[in-house]
DSSP file (Angstrom, degrees, kcal/mol; ACC not computed):
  #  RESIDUE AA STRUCTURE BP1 BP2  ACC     N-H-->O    O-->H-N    N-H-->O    O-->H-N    TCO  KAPPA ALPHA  PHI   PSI    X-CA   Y-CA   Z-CA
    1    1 A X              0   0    0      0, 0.0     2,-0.2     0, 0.0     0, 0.0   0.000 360.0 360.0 360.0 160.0    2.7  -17.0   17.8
    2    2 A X        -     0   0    0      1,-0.0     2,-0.5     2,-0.0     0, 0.0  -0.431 360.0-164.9 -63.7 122.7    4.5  -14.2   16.2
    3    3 A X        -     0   0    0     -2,-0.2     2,-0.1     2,-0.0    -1,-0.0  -0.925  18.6-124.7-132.4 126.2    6.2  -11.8   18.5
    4    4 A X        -     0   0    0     -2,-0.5     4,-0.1     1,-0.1    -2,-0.0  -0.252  14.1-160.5 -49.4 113.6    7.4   -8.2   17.2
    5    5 A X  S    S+     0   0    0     -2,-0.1     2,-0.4     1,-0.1    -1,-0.1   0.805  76.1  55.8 -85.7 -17.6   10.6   -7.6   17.8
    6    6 A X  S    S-     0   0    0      3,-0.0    -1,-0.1     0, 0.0    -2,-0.1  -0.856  91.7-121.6-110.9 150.6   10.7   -4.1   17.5
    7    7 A X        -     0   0    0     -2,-0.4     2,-1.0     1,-0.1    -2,-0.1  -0.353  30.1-104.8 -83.6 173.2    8.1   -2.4   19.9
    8    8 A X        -     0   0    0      1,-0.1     2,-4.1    -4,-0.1    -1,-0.1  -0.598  17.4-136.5 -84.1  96.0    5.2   -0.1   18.4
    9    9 A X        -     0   0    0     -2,-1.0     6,-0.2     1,-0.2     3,-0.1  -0.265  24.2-165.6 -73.0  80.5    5.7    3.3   18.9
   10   10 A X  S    S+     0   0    0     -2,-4.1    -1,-0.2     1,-0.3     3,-0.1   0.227  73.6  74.2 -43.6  -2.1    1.9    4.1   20.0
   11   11 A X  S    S+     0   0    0      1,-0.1    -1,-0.3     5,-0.0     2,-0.1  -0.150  74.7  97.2-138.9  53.5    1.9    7.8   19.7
   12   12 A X    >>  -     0   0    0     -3,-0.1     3,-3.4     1,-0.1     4,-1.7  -0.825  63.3-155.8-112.2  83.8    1.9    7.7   15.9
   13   13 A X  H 3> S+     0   0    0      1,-0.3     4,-3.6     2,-0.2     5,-0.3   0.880  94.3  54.9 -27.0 -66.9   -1.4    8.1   14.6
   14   14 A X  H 34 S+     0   0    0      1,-0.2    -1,-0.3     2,-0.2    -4,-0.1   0.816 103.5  52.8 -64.2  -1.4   -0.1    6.2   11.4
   15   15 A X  H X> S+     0   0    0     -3,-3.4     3,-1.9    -6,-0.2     4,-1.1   0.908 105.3  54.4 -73.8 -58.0    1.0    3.5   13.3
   16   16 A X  H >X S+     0   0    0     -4,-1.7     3,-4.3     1,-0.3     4,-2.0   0.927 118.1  42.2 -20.1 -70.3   -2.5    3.1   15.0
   17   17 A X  H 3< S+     0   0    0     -4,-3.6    -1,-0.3     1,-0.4    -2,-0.2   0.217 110.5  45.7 -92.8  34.8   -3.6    3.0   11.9
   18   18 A X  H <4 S+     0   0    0     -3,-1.9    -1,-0.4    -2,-0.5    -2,-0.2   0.361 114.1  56.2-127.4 -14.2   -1.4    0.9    9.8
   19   19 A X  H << S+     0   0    0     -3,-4.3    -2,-0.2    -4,-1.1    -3,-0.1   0.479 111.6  40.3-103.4 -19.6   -1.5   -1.7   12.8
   20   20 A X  S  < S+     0   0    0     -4,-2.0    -3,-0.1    -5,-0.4    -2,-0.1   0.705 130.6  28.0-102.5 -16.9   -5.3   -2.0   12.7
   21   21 A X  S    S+     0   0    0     -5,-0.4     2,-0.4    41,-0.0    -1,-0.1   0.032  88.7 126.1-129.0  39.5   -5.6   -2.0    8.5
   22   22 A X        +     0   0    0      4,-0.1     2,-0.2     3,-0.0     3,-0.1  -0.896  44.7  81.2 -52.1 110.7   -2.2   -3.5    8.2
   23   23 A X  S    S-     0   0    0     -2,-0.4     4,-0.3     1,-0.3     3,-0.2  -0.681  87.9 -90.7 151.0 167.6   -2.8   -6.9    5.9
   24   24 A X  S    S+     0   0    0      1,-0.3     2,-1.1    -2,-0.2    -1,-0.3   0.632 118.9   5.5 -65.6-117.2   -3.1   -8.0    2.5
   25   25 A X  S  > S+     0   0    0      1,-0.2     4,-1.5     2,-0.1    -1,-0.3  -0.299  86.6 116.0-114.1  31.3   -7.1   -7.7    2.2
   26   26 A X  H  > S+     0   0    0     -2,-1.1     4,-1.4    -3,-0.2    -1,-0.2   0.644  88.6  42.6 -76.3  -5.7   -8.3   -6.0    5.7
   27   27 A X  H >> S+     0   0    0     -4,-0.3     4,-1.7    -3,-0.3     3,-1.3   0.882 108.0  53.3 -92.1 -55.9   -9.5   -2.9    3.4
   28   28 A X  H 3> S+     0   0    0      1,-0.2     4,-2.6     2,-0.2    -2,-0.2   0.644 110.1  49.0 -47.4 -30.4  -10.9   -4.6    1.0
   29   29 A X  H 3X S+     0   0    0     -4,-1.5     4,-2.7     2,-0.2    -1,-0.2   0.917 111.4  49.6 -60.8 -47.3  -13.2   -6.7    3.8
   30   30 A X  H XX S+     0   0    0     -4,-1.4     4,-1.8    -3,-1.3     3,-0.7   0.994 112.5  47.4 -61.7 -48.9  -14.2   -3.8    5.4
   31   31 A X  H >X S+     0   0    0     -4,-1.7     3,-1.0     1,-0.2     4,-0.7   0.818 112.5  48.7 -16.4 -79.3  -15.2   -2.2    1.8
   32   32 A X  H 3X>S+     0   0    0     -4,-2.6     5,-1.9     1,-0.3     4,-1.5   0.737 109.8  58.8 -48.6 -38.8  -17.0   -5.2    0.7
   33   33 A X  H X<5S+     0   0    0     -4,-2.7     3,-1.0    -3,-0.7    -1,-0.3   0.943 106.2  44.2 -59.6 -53.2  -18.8   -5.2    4.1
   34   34 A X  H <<5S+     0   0    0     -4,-1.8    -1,-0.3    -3,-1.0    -2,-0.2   0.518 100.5  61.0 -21.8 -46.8  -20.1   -2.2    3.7
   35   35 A X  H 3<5S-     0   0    0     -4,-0.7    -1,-0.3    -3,-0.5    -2,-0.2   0.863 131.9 -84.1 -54.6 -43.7  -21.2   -2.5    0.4
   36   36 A X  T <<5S+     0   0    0     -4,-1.5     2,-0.9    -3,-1.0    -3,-0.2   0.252  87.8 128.0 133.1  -6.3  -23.6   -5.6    1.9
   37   37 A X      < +     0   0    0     -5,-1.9    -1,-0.2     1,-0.2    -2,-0.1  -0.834  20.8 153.1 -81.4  98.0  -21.2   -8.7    1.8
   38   38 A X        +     0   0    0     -2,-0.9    -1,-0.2    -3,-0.1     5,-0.1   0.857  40.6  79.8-110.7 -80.5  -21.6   -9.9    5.3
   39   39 A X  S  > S-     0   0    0      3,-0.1     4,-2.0     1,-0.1     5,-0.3   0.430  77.0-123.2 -50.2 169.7  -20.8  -13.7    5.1
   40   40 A X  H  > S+     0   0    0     40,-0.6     4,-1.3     1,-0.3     5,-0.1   0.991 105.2  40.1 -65.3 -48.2  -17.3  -15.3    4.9
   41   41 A X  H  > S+     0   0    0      1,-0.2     4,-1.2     2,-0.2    -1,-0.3   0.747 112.2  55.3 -90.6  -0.5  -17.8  -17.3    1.6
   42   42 A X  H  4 S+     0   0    0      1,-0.1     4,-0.5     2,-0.1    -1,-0.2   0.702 108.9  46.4-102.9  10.4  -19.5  -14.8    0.0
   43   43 A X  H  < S+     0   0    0     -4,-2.0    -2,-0.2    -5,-0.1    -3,-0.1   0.635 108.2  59.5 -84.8  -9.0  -16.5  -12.4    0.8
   44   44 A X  H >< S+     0   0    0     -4,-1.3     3,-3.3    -5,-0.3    -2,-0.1   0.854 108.6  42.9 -70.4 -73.8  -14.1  -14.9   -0.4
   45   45 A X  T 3< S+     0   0    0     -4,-1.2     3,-0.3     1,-0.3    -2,-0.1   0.875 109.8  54.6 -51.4  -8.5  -15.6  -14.9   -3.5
   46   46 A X  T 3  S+     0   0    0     -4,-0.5    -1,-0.3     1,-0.2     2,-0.2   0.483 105.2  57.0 -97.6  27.3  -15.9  -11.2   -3.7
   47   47 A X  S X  S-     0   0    0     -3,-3.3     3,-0.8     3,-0.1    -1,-0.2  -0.809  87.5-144.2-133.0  80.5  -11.8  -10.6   -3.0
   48   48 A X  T 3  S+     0   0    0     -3,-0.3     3,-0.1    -2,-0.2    -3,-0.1  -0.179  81.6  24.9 -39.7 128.9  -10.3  -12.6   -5.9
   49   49 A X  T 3  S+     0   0    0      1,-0.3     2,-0.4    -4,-0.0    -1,-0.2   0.591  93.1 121.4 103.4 -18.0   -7.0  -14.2   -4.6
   50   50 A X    <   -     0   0    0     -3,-0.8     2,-0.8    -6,-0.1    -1,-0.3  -0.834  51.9-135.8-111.7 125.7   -7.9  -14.3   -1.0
   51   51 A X    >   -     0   0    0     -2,-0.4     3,-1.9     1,-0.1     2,-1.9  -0.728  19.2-127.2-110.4 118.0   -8.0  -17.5    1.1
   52   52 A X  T 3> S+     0   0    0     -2,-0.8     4,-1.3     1,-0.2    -1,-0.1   0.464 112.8  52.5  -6.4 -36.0  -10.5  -18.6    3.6
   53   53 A X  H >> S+     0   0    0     -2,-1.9     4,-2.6     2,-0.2     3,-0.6   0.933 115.4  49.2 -83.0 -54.1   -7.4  -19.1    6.4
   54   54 A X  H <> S+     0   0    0     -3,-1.9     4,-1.8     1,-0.3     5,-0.3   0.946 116.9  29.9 -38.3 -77.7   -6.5  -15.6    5.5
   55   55 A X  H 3> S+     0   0    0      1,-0.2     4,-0.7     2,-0.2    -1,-0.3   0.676 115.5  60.7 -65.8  -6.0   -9.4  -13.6    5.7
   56   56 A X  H <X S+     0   0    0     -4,-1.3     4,-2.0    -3,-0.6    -1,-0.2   0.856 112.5  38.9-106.7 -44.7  -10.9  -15.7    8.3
   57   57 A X  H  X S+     0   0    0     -4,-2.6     4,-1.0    -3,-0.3    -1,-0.2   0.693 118.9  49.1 -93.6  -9.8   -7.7  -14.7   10.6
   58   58 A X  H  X S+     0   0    0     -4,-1.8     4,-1.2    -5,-0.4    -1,-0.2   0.700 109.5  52.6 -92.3 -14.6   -7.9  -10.9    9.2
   59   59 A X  H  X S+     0   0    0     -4,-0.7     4,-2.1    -5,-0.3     9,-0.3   0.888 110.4  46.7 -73.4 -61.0  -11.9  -10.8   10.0
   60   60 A X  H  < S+     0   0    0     -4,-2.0     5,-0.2     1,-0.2    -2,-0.1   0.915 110.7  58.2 -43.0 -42.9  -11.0  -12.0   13.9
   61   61 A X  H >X S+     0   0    0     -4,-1.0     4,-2.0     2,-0.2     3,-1.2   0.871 113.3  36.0 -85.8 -42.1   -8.1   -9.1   13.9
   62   62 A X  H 3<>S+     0   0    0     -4,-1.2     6,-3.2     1,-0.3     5,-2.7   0.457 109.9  57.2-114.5  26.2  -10.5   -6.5   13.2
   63   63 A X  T 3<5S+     0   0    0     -4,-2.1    -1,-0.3     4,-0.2    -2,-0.2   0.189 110.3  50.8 -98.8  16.4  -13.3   -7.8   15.2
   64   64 A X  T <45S+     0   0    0     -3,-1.2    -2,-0.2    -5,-0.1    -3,-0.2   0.491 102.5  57.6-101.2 -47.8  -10.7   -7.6   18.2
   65   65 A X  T  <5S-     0   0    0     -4,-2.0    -3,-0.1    -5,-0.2    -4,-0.1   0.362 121.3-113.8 -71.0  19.9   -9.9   -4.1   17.3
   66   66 A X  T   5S+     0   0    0      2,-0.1    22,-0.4     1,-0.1    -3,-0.2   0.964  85.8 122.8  51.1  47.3  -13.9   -3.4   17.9
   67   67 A X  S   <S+     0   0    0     -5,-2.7    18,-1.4     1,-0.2    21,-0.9   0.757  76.0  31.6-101.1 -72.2  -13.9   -2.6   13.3
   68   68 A X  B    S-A   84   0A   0     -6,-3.2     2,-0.3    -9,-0.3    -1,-0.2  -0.625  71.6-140.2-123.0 164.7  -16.4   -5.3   12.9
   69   69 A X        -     0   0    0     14,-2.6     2,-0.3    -2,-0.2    14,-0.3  -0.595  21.3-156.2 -92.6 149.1  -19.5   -6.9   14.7
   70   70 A X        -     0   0    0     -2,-0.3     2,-0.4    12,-0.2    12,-0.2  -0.882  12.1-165.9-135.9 124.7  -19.4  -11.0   14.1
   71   71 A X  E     -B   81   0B   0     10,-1.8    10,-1.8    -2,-0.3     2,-0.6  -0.988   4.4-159.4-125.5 107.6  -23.3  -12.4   14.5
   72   72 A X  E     -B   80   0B   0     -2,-0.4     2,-1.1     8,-0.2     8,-0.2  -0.787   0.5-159.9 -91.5  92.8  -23.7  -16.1   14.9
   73   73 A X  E     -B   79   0B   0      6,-0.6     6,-1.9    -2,-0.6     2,-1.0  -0.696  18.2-137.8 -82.2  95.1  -27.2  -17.4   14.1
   74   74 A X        +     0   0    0     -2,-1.1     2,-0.2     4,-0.2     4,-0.1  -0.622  61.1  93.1 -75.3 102.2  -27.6  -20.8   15.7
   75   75 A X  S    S-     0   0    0     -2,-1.0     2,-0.5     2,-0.1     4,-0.3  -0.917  71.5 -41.3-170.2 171.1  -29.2  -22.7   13.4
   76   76 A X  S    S+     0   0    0     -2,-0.2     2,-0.2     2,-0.1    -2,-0.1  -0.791 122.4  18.2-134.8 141.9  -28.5  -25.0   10.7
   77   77 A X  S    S-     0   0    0     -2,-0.5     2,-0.2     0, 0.0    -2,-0.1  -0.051 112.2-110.2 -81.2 152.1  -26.6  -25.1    8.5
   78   78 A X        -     0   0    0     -2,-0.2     2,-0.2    -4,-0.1    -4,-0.2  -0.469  35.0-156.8 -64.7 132.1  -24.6  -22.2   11.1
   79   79 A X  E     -B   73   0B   0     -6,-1.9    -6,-0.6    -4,-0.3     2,-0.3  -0.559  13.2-173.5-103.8 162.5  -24.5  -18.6    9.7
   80   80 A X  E     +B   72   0B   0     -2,-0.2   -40,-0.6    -8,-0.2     2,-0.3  -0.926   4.5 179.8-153.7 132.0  -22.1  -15.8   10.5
   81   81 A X  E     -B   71   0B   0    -10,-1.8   -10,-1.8    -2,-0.3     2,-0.4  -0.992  11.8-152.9-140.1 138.1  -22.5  -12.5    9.3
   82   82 A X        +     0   0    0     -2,-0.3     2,-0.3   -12,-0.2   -12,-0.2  -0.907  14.2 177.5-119.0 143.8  -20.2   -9.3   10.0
   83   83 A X        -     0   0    0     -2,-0.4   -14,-2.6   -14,-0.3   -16,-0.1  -0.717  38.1 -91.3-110.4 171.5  -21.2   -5.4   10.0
   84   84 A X  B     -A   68   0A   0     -2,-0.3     2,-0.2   -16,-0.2   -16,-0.2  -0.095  27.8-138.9 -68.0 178.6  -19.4   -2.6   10.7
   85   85 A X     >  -     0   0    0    -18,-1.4     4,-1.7     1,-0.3    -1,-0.1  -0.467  37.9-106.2-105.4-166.9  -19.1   -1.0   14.3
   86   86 A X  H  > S+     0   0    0     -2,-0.2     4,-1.5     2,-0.2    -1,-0.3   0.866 132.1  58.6 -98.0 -54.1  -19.3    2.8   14.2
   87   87 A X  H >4 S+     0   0    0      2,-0.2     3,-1.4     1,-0.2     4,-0.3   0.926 107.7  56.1 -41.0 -54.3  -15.2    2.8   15.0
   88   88 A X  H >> S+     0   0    0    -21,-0.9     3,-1.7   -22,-0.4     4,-0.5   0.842 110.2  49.8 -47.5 -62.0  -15.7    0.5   11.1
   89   89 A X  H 3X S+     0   0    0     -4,-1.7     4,-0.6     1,-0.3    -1,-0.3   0.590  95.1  58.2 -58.5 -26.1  -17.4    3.5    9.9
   90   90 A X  H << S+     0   0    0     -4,-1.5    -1,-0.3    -3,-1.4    -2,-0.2   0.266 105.3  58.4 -81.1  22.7  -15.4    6.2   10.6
   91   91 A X  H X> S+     0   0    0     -3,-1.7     3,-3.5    -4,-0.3     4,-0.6   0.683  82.6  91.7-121.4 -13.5  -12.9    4.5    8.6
   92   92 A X  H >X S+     0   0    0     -4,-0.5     3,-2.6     1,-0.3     4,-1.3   0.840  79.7  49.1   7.7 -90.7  -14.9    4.4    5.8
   93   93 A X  H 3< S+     0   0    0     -4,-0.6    -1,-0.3     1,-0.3    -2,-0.1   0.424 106.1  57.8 -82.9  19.2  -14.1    7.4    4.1
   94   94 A X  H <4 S+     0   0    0     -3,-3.5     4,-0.4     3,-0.1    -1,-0.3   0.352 107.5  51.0 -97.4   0.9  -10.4    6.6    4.4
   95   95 A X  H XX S+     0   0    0     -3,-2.6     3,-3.1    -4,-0.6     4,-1.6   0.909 113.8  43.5 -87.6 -76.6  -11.1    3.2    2.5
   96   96 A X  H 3X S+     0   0    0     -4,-1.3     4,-2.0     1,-0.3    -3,-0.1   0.569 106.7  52.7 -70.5  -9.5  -12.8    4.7   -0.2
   97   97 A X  H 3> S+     0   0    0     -5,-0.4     4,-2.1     2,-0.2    -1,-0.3   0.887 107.8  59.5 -76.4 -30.3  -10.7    7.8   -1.0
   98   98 A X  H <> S+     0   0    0     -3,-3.1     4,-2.1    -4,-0.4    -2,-0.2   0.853 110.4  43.1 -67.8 -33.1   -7.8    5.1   -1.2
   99   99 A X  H  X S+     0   0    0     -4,-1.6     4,-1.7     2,-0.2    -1,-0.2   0.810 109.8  51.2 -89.7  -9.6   -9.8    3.5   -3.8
  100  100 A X  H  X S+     0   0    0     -4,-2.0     4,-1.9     2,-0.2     3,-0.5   0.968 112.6  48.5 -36.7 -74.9  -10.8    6.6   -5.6
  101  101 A X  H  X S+     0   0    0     -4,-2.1     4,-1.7     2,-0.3    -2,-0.2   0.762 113.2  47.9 -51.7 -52.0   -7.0    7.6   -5.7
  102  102 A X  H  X S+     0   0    0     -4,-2.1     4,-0.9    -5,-0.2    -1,-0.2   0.989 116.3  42.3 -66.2 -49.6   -6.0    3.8   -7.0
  103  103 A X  H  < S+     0   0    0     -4,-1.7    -2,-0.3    -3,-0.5     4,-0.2   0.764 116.3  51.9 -83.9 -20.7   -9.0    3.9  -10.0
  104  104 A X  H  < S+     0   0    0     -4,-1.9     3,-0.3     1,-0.2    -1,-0.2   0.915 124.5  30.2 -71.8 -34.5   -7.9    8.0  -10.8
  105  105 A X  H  X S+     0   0    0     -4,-1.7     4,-1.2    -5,-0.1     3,-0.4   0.590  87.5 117.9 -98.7  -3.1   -4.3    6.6  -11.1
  106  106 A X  H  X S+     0   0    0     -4,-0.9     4,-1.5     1,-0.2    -1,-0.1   0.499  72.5  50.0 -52.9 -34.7   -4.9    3.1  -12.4
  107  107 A X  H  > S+     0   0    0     -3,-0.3     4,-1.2    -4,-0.2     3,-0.5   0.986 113.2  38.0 -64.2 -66.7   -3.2    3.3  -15.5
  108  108 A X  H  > S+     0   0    0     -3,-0.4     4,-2.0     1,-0.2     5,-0.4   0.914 116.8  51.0 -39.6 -53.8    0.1    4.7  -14.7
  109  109 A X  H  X S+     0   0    0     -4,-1.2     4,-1.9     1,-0.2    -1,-0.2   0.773 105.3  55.9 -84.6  -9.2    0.4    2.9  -11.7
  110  110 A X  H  X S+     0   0    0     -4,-1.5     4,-1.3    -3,-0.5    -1,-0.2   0.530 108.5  52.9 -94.3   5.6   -0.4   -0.8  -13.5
  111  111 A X  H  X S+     0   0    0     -4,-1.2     4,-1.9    -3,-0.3     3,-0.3   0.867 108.4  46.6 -62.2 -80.1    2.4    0.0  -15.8
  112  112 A X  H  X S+     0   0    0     -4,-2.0     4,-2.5     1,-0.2    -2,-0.2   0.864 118.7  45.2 -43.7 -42.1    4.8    0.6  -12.9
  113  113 A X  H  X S+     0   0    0     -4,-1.9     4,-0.6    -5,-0.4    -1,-0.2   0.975 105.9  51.9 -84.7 -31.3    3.5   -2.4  -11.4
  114  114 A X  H  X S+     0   0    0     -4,-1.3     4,-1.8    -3,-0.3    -2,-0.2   0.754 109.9  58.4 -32.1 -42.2    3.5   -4.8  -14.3
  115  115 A X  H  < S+     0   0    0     -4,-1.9     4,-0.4     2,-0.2    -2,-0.2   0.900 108.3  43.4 -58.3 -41.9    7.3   -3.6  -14.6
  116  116 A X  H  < S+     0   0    0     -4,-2.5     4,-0.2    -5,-0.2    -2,-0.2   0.554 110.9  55.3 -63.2 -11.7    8.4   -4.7  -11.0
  117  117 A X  H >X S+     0   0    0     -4,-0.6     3,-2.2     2,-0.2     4,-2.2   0.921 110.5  39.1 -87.2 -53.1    6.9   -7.2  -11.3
  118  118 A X  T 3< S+     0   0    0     -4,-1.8     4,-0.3     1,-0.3    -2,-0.2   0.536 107.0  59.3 -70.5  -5.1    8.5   -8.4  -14.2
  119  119 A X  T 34 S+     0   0    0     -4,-0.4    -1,-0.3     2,-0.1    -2,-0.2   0.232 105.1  57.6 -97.6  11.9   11.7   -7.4  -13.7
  120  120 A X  T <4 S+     0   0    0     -3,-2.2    -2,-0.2    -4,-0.2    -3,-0.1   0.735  99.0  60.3 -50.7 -56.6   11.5   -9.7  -10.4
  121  121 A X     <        0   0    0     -4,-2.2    -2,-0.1     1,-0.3    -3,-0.1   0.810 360.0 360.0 -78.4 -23.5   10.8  -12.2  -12.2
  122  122 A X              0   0    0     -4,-0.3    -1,-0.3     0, 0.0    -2,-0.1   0.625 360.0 360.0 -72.5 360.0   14.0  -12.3  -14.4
């Protein structure tokens, strides 16, 4: 397993919170959850780009951080469904303002990223 080589300076608020929604798609899961997309594949399909091994190990990370609930319904086939916790909810309105802030800027900022990207690629 991965071990950090420099240690986490823990009396940074943004470090909390950049170590508990640190990852490619951990906002976008809680979002989605929220919305009412509780099961795994149908949160795959609803994060274009995203792969089962991925979210499946970014779902575990913030059901360890007490984010989200995971409820296993033995039966079959087996179901799994995640809610929020109330810690997920009070982070809520820091999800959605970030996506406010991305669709008020969207234009500008998918020029600038279509340009890094493509001057990467040369």
């Amino acid at each position: 397993m991965y071990e950090k080589k420099i240690p986490l300076l823990l009396e940074c608020g943004l470090t909390m919170t950049k170590e508990v929604l640190g990852g490619k798609w951990k906002t976008s899961l809680i979002y989605a959850i929220s919305e009412g997309i509780l099961r795994p594949s149908d949160l795959q399909r609803a994060i274009p780009g995203s792969t089962k091994r991925v979210l499946s190990q970014q779902l575990k990370e913030l059901e360890e951080f007490h984010i989200l609930n995971k409820k296993i319904y033995h039966q079959l086939p087996p179901k799994v469904e995640y809610t929020l916790t109330e810690l997920g909810e009070t982070v809520l309105p820091i999800i959605k303002m970030m996506n406010q802030w991305g669709e008020h800027n969207r234009i500008p900022l998918e020029t600038m990223i279509k340009s890094r990207s493509e001057s990467r690629a040369v």
